[in-house]
C-alpha positions in Angstrom: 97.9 214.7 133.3 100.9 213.7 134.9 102.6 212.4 131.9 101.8 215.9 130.6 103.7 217.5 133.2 106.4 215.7 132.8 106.6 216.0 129.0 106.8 219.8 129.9 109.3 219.3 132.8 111.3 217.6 130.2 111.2 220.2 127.2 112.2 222.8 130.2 114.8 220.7 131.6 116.5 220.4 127.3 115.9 223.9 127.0 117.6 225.3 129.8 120.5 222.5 128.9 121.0 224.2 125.7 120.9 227.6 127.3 123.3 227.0 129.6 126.2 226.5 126.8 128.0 229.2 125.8 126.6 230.8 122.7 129.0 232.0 120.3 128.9 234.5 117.4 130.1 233.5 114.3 130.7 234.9 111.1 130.8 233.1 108.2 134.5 235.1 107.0 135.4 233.9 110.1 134.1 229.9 110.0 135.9 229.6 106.2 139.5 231.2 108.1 139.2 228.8 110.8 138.4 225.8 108.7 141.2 226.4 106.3 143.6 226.5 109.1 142.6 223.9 110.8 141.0 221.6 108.5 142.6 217.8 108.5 141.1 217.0 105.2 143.1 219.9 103.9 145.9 218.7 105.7 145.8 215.1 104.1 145.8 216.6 101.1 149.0 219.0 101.2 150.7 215.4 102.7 149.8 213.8 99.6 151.5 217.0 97.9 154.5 216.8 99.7 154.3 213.1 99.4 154.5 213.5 95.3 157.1 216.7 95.9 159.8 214.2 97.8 159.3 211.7 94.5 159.8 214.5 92.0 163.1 215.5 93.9 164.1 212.1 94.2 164.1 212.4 90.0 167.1 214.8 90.6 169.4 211.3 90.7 169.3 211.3 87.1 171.0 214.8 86.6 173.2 214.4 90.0 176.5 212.4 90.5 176.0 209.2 93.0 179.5 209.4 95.7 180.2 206.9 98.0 183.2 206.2 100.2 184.3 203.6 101.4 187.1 201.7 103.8 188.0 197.9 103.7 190.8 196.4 105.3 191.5 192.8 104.4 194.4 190.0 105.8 195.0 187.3 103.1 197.2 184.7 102.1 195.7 184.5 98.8 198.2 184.1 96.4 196.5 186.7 93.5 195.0 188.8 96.3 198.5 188.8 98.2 200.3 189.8 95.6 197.8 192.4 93.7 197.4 194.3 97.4 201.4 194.5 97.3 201.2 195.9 94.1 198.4 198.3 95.2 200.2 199.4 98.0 203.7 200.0 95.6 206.1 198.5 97.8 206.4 195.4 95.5 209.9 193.9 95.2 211.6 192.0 92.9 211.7 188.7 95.1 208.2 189.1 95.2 208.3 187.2 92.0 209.8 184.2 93.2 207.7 181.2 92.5 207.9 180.1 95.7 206.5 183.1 97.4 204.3 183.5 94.7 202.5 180.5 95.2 202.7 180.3 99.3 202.8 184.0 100.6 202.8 185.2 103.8 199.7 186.7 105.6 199.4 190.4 104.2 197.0 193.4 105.5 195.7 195.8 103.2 193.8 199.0 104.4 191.7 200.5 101.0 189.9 203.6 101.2 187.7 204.4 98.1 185.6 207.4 96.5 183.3 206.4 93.7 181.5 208.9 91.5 179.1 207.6 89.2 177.6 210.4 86.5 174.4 209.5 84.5 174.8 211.5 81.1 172.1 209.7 78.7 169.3 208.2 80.6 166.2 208.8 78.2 163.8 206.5 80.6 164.8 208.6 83.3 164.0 212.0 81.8 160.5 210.7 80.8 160.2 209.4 84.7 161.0 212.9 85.6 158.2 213.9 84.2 155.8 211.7 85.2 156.6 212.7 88.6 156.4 216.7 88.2 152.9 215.7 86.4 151.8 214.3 89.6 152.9 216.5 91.8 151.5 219.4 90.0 148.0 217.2 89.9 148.5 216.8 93.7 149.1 220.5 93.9 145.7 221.4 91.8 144.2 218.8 93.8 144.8 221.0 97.2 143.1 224.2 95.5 139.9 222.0 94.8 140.1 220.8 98.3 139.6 224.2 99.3 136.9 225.4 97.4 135.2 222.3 98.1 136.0 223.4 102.2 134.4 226.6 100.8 131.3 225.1 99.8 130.9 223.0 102.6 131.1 225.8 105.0 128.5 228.2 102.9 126.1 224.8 103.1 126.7 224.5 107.0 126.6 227.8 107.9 123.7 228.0 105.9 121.9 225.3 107.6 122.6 226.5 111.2 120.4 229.8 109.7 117.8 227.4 108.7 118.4 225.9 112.3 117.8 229.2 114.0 114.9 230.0 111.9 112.8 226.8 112.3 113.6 227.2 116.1 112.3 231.4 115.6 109.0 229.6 114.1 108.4 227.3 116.6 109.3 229.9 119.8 106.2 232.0 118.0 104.3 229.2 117.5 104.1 228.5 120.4 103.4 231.7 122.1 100.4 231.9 119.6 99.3 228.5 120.9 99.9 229.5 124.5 97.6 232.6 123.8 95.2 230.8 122.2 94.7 228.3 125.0 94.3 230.9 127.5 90.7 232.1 124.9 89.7 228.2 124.8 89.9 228.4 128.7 88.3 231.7 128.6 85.3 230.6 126.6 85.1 227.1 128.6 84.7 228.9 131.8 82.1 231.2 129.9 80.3 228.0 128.4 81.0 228.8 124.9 83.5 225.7 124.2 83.1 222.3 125.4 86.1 220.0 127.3 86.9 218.5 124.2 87.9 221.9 122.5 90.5 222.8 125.3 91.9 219.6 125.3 92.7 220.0 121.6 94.2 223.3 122.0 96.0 221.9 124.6 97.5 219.0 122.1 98.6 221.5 119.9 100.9 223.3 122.4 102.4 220.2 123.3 103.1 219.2 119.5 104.7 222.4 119.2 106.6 222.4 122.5 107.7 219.1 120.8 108.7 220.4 117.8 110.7 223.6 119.4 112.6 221.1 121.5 113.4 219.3 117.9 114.2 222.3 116.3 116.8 223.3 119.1 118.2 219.7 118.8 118.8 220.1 115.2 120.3 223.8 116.2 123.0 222.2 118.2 123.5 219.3 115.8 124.3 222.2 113.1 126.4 223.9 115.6 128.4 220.5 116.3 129.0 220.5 112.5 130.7 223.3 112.2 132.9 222.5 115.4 134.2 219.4 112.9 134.7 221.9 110.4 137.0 223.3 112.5 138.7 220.8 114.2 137.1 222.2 117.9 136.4 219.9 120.4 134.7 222.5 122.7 131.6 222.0 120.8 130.3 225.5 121.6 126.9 226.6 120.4 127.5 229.1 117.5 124.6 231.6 116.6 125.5 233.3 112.7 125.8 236.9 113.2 123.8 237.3 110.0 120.4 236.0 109.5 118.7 233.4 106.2 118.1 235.7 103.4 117.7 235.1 99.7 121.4 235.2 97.7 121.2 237.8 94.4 122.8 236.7 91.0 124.9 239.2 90.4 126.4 237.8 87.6 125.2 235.1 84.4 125.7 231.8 85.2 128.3 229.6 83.2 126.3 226.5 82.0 129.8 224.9 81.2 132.5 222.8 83.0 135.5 225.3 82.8 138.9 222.8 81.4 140.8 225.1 83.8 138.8 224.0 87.0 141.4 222.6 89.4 139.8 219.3 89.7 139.4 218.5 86.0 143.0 219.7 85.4 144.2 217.4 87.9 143.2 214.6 85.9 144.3 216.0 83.3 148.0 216.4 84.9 147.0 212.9 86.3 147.2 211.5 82.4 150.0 213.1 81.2 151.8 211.1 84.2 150.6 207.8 82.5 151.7 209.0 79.3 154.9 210.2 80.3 155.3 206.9 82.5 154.6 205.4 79.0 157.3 206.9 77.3 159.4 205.9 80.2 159.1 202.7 79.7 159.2 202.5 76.0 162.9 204.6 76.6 164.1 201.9 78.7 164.6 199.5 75.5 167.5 202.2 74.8 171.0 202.2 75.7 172.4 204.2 79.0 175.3 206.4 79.0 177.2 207.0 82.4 180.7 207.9 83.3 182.1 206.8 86.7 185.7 207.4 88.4 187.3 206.4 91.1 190.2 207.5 93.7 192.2 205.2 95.9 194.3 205.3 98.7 196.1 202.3 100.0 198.7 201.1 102.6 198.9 198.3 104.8 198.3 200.5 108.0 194.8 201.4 108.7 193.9 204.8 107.8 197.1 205.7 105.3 197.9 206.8 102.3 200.9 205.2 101.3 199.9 204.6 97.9 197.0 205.9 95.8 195.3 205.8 92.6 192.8 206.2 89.8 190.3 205.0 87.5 187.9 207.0 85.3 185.6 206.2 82.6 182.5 205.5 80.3 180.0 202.6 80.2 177.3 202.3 77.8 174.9 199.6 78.5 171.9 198.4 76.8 169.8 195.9 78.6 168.5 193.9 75.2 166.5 191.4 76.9 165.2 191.0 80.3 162.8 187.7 79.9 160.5 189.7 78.2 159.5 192.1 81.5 160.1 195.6 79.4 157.6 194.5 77.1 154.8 193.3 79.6 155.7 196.7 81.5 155.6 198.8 78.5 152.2 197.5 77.6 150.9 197.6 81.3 151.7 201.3 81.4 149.9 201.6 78.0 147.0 200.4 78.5 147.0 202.8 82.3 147.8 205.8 79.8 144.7 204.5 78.3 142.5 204.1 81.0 143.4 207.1 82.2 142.3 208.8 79.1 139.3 207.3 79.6 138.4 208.3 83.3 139.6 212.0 82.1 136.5 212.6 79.7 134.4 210.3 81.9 135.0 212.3 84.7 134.3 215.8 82.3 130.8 214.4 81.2 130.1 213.7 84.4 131.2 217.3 86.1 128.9 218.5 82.8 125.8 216.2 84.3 126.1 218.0 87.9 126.0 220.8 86.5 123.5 220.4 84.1 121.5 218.8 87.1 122.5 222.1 89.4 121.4 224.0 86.9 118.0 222.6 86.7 117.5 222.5 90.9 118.3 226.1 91.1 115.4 226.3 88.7 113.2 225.0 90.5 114.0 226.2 93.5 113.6 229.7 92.2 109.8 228.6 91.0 109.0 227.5 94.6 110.9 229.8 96.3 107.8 232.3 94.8 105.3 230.0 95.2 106.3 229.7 98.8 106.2 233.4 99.2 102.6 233.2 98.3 101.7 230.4 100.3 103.0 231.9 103.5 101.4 235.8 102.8 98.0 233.6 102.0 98.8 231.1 105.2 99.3 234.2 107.4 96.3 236.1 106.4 94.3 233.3 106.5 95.4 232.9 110.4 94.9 236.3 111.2 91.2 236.4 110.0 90.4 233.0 111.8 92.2 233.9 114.8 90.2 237.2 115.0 86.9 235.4 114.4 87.9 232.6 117.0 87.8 235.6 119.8 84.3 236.6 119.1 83.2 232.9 118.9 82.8 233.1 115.0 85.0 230.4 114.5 85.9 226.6 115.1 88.8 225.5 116.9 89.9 222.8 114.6 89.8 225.6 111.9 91.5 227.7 113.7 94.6 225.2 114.9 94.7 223.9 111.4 95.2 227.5 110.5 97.6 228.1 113.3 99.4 224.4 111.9 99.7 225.7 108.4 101.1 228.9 109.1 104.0 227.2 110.8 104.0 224.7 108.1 104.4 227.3 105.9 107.1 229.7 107.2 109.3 226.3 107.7 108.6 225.6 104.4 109.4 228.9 103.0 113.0 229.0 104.5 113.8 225.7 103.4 113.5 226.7 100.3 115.6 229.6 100.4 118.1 227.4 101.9 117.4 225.3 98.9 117.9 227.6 96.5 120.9 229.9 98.4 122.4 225.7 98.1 121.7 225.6 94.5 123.3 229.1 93.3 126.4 228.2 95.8 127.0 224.3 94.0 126.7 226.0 90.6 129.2 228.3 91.2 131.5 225.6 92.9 130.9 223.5 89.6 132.0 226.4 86.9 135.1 227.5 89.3 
């Protein structure tokens, strides 16, 4: 007896714990704003755009002139340096030639400030590179759309479980009144001798299994609740209650039985394999000459920060690397055979997108079969209650029959909105799969 009290002070004690939190109303418009905004999945994905974004516009090097600047000031008694930073500087004389001098100068300062501009005009491995990189950035780019949609479908599954949540604990709050009730007849008819100890004490059982399983129920309630407060990225943790109740979704439209080639996920990897193609190329471009023009302007004088003499140098290099130890042709055939495998993973990945959805397909099925045969179960459960129940007042009926009636029914009811959950799931991941 006492360990039955304090079950019960304990179920009281977790119930009003969960009623003293601040319930929340909660759309599900509203949940899918909130977790959009706030979402750090979503947010490590448009990193990972603006990640590829920075190497595409790094890319912009092979269109774009390269300037640097530079100042360098030198003392030397270096014969050839001496005598070419006199000439540099014009002030070059014509005993500067004397042998002497020539071979022993004095110390001489030179101060050289320099602007160099260095043009890329053919740079075929560079165009292909280009490419590569708009490829992924656009695949990082459709990759953030199915991040959403897959937010989407993660918040119609949550939200839809804290229904389910509220539902189960709706069962269990009438289950248990019913219990109650039906413990105050089994005391009735003890008192009247109609019912032995034993009865009671089994009717008594029951509303402890289902003060039990309330408490569960409420547990699971603000487990769901939690959920959605990760969604969200709120650590208040509030209890949320839906503002609309579990009710069967309507098709109002056919269902596509086919992966679409436009969904954002499968276009990624699509996008993903023209980068290893165009990567390919790149590297296959490489074995060809480059044509760049540079120029320069320079200022010199033998005072720092002058311009007592200046000039300039412009021009055109082609160069052809012809053989590097033979590293363009291991690279060209590494990014080959990733063009390749990339192929590969691109229809392995459609086939298997075609599976889901083949297996999506086949669970809404069935959940629409037992979503009817659950329907029947519960109308036959809850007749068959309400009959026994009515015969259990006039002492027509057993009590065991009558708390395995009063069992089932519950049984039933959780049963039936499972499966509407179930089958509200299904519709939802089929639709996320033909996006």
């Amino acid at each position: 007896m006492k360990r039955h009290i304090l079950f019960i002070s304990i179920t009281i004690l977790g119930f009003i714990s969960i009623q003293a939190q601040d319930v929340t109303l909660l759309s599900k418009d509203d949940l899918t704003e909130k977790v959009l905004q706030n979402s750090k999945l979503l947010k490590i994905s448009e990193k990972s755009y603006q990640e590829a974004q920075a190497d595409y516009r790094q890319t912009n090097a092979i269109f774009l002139p390269n300037i640097t600047a530079s100042h360098t000031a030198i003392a030397t008694t270096n014969p050839l340096m001496a005598f070419g930073s006199k000439l540099n500087q014009e002030i070059l004389t014509v005993n500067d030639f004397n042998p002497t001098l020539l071979s022993d100068p004095s110390q001489i300062q030179n101060f050289a400030t320099k602007i160099e501009i260095q043009q890329p005009i053919v740079n075929l491995d560079g165009i292909y590179q280009r490419k590569a990189a708009k490829n992924k950035m656009q695949a990082q780019d459709l990759q953030i759309q199915r991040t959403k949609q897959y937010l989407e479908l993660e918040v119609e599954k949550s939200y839809m479980q804290l229904q389910l949540a509220y539902k189960a604990v709706e069962v269990m709050e009438k289950a248990l009144i019913a219990s109650e009730e039906n413990l105050k007849l089994a005391n009735n008819s003890y008192q009247q001798g109609y019912l032995q100890r034993a009865d009671v004490l089994a009717v008594d059982v029951r509303v402890t299994e289902v003060k039990n399983q309330l408490q569960s129920a409420k547990s699971n309630l603000a487990n769901a609740s939690n959920y959605l407060s990760f969604l969200m990225d709120d650590e208040s943790y509030t209890i949320y209650r839906p503002v609309d109740s579990l009710f069967v979704s309507n098709i109002d439209k056919d269902l596509s039985l086919s992966v679409s080639q436009e969904r954002a996920d499968v276009k990624a990897m699509m996008m993903a394999s023209e980068a290893y193609k165009a990567m390919s190329k790149a590297d296959k471009m490489a074995f060809l000459p480059r044509l760049n023009a540079f120029g320069s302007y320079e200022l010199y004088d033998d005072e720092v920060f002058q311009a007592g003499a200046n000039g300039y140098t412009i021009g055109a290099q082609l160069s052809w690397n012809i053989f590097e130890g033979s590293k363009h042709f291991a690279k060209s055939q590494k990014s080959k055979a990733e063009y390749e495998r990339s192929q590969l993973e691109y229809e392995q990945y459609k086939s298997k997108s075609q599976l889901e959805l083949n297996q999506a397909s086949r669970m809404l099925e069935d959940a629409k079969n037992k979503l009817a045969l659950t329907q029947l179960a519960l109308n036959q459960s809850e007749e068959s209650l309400r009959i026994r129940t009515n015969r259990y007042k006039e002492g027509l009926e057993k009590t065991a029959d009558l708390l395995m009636a009063e069992t089932q029914y519950a049984e039933k009811q959780l049963e039936y909105y499972q499966t509407v959950f179930e089958y509200n799931y299904a519709l939802a991941y089929i639709q996320f799969l033909t996006q």
